[in-house]
Structure formats: C-alpha cells, structure tokens
PDB file of N, CA, C and O in Angstrom:
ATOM      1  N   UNK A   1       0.840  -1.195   0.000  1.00  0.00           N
ATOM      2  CA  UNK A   1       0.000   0.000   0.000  1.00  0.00           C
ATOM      3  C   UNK A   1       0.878   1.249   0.000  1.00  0.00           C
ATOM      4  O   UNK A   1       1.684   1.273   0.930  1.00  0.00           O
ATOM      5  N   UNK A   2       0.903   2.157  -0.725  1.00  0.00           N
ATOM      6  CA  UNK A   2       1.306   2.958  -0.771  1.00  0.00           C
ATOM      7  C   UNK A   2       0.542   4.092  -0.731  1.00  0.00           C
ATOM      8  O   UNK A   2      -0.548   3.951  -1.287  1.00  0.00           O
ATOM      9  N   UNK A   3       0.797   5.398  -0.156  1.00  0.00           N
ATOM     10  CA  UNK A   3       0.226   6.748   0.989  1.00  0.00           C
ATOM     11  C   UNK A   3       1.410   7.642   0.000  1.00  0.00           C
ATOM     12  O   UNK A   3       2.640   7.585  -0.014  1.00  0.00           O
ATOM     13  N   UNK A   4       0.167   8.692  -1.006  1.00  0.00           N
ATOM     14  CA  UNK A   4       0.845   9.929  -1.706  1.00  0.00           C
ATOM     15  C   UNK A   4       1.380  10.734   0.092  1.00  0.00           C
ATOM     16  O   UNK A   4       0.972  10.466   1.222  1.00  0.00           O
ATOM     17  N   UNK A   5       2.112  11.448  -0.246  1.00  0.00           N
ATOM     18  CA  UNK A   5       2.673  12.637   0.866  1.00  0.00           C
ATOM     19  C   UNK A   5       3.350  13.566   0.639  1.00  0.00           C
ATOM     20  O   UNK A   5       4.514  13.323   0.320  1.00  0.00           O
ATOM     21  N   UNK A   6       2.919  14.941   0.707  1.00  0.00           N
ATOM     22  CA  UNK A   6       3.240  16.150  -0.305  1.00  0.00           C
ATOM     23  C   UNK A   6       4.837  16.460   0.871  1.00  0.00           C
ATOM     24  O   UNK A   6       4.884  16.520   2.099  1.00  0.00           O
ATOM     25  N   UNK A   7       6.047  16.611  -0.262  1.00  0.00           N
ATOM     26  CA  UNK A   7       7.047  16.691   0.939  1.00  0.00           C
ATOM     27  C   UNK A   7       8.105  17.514   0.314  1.00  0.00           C
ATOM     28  O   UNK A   7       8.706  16.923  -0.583  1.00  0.00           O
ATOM     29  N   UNK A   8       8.464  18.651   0.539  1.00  0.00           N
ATOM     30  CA  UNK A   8       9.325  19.751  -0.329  1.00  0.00           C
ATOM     31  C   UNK A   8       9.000  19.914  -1.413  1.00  0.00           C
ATOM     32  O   UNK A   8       9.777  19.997  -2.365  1.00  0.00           O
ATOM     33  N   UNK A   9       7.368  20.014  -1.482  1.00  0.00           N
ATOM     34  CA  UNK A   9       7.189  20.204  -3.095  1.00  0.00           C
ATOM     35  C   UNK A   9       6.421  19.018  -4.102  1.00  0.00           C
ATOM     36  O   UNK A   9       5.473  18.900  -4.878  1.00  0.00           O
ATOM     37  N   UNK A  10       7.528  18.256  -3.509  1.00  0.00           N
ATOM     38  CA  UNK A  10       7.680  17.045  -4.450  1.00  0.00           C
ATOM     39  C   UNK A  10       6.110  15.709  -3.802  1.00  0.00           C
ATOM     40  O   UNK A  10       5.789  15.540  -2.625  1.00  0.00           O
ATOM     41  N   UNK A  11       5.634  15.191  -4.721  1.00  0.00           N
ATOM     42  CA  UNK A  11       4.802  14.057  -4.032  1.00  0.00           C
ATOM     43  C   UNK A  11       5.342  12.666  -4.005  1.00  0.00           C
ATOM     44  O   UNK A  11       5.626  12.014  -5.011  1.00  0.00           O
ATOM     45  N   UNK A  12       5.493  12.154  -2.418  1.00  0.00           N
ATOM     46  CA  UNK A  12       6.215  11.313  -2.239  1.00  0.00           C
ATOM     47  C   UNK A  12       5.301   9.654  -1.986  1.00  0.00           C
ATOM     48  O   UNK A  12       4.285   9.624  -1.291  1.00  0.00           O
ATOM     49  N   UNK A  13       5.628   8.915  -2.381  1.00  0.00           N
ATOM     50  CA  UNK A  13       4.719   7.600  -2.260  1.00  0.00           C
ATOM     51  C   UNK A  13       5.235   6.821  -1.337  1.00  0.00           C
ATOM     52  O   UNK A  13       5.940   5.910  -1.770  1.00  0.00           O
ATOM     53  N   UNK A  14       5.086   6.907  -0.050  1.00  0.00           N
ATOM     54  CA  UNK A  14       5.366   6.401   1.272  1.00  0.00           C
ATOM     55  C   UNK A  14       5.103   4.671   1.356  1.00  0.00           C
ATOM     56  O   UNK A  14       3.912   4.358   1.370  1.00  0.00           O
ATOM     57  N   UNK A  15       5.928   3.729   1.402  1.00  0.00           N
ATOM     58  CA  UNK A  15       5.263   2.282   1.337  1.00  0.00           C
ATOM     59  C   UNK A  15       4.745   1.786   2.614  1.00  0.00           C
ATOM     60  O   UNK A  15       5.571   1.495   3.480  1.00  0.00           O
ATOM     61  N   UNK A  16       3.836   1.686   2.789  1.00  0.00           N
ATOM     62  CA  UNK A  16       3.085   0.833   4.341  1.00  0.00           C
ATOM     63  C   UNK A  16       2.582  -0.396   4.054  1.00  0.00           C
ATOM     64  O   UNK A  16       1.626  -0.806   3.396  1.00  0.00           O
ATOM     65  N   UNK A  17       3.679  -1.020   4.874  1.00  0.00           N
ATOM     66  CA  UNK A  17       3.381  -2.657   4.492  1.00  0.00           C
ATOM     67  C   UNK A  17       3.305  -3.073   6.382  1.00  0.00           C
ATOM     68  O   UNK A  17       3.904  -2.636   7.363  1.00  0.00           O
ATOM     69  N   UNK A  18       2.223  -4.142   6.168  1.00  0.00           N
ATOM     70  CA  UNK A  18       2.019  -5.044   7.537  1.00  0.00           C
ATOM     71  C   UNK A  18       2.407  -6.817   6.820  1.00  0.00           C
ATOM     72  O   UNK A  18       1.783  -7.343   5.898  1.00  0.00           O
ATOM     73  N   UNK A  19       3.331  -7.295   7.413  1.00  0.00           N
ATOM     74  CA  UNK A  19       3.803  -8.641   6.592  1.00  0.00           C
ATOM     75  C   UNK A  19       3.799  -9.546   7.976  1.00  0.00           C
ATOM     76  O   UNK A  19       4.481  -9.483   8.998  1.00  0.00           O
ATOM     77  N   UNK A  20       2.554 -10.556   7.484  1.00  0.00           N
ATOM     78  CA  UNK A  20       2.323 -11.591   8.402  1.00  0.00           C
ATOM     79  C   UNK A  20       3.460 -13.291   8.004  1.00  0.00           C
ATOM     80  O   UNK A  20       3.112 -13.922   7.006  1.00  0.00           O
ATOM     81  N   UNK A  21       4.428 -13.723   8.650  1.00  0.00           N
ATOM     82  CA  UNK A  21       5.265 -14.627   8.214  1.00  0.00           C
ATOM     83  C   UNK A  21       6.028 -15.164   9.166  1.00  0.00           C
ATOM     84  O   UNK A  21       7.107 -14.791   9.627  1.00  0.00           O
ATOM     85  N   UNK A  22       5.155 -16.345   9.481  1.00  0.00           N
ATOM     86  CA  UNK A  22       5.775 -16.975  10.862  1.00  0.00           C
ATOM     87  C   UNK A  22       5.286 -16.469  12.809  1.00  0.00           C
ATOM     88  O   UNK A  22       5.708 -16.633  13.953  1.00  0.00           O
ATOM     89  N   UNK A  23       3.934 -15.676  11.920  1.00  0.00           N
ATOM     90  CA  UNK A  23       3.647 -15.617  13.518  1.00  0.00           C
ATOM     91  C   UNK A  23       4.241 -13.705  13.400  1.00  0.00           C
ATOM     92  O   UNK A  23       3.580 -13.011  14.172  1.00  0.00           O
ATOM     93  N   UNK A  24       5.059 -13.088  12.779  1.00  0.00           N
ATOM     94  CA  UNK A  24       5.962 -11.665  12.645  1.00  0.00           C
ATOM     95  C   UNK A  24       4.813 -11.121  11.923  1.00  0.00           C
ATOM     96  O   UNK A  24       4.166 -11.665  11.029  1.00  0.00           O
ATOM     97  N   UNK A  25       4.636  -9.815  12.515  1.00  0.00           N
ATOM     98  CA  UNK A  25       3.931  -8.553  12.442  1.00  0.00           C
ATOM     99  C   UNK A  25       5.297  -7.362  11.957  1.00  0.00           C
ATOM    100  O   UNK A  25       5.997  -6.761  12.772  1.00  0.00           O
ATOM    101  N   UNK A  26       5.395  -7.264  10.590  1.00  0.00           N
ATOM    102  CA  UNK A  26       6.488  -6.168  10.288  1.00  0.00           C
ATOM    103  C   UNK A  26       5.970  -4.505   9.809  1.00  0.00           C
ATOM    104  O   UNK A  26       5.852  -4.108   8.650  1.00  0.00           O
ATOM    105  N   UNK A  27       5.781  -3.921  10.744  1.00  0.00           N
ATOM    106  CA  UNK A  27       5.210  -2.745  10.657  1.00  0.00           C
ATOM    107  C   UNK A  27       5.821  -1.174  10.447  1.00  0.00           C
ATOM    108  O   UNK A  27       6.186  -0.389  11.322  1.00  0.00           O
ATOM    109  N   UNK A  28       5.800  -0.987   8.867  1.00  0.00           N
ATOM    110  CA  UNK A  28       6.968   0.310   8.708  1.00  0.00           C
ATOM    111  C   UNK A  28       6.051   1.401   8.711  1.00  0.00           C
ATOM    112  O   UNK A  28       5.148   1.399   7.874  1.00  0.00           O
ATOM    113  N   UNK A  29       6.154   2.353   9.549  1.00  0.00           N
ATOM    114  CA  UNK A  29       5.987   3.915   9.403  1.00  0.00           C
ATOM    115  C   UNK A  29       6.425   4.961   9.645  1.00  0.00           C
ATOM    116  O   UNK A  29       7.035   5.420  10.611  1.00  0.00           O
ATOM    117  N   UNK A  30       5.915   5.557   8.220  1.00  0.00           N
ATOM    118  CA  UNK A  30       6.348   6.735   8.079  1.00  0.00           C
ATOM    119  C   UNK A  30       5.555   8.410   8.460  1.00  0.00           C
ATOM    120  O   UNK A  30       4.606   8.773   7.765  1.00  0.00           O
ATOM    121  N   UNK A  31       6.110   9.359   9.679  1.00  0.00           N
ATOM    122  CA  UNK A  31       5.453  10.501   9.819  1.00  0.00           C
ATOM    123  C   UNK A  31       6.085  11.712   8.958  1.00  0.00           C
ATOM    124  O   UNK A  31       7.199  12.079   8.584  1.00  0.00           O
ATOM    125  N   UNK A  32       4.774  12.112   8.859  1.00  0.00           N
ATOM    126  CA  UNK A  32       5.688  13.580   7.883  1.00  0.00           C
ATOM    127  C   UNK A  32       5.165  14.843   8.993  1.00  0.00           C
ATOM    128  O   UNK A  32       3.991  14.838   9.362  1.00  0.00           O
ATOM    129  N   UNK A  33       5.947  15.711   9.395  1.00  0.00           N
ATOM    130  CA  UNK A  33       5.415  17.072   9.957  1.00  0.00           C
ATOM    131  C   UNK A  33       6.236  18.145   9.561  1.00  0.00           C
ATOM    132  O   UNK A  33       7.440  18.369   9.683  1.00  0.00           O
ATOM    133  N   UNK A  34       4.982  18.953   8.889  1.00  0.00           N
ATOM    134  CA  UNK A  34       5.363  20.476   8.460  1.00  0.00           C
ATOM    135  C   UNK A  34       6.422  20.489   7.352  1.00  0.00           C
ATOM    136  O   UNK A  34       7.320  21.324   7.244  1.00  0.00           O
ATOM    137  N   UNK A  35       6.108  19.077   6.256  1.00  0.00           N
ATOM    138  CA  UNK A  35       6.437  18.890   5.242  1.00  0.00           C
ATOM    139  C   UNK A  35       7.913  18.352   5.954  1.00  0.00           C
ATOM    140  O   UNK A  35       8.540  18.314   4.895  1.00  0.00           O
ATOM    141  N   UNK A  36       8.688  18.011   6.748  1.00  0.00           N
ATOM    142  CA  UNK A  36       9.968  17.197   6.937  1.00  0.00           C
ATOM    143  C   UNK A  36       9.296  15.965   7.470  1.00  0.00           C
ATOM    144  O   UNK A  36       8.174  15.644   7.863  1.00  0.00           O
ATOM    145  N   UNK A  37      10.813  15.261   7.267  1.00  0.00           N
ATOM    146  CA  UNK A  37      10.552  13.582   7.027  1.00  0.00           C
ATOM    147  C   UNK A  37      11.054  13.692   9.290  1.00  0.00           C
ATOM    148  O   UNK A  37      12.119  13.969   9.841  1.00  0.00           O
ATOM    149  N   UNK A  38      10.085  13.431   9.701  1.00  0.00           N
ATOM    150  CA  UNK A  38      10.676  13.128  11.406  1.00  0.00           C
ATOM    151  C   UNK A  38      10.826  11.818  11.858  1.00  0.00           C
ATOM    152  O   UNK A  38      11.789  11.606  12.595  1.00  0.00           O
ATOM    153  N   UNK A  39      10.022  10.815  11.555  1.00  0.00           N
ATOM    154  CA  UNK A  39      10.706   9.613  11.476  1.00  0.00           C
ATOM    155  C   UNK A  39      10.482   8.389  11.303  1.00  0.00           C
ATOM    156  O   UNK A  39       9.331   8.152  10.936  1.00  0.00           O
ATOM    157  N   UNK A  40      11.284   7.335  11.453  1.00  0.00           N
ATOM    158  CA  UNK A  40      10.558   5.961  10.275  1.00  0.00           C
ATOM    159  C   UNK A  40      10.751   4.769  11.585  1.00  0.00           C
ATOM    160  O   UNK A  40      11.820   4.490  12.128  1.00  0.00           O
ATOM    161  N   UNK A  41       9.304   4.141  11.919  1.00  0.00           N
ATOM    162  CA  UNK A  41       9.891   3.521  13.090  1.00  0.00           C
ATOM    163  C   UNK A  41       9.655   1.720  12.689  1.00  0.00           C
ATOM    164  O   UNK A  41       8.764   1.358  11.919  1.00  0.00           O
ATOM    165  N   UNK A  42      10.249   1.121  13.105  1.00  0.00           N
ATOM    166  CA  UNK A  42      10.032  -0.608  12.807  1.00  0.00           C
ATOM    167  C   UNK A  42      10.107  -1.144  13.277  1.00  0.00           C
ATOM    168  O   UNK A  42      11.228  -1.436  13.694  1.00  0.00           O
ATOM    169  N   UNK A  43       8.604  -2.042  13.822  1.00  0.00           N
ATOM    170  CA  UNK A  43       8.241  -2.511  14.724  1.00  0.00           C
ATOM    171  C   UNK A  43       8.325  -4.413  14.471  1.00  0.00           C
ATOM    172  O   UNK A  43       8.121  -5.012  13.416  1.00  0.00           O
ATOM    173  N   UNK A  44       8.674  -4.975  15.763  1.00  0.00           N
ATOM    174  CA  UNK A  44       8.387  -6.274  15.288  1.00  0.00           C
ATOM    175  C   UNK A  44       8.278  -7.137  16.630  1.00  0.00           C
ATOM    176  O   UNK A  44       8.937  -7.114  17.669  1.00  0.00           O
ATOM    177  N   UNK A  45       7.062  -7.999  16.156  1.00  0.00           N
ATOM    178  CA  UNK A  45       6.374  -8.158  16.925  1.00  0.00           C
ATOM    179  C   UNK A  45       6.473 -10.062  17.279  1.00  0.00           C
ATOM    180  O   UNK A  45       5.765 -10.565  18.152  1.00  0.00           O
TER     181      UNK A  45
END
C-alpha cells in the first residue's frame, strides 16, 4: 500500500506494508510534519 505525501514540493509515495510470516507482524511507518521527514519507526512483533 502505498500513501501519496506532499514533501518539499515534491509528491512522495510512502510504502506501508504489515507482513504476516511466521507468527511476525512487520510494521513500517512513516510521519511527515510540516512537510519534513521526522521519522521511520520498525516494529516487530
């Protein structure tokens, strides 16, 4: 799944994936504030 995100201008296509494999929850996200990239966290579960 990919999330447009307006970011210096430019439109950025952010990937958000949840990947079920073996029981693992792989959870990437991405915040945008006031158009900067603040941060990408990865979770696993």
């Amino acid at each position: 799944m990919y999330d447009p995100v307006s970011w210096n201008g430019m439109t950025v296509y952010v990937r958000r994936t949840m990947k079920f494999a073996g029981g693992v929850a792989h959870l990437v996200l991405f915040e945008y504030r006031r158009q900067k990239f603040v941060k990408c966290t990865s979770v696993l579960d």
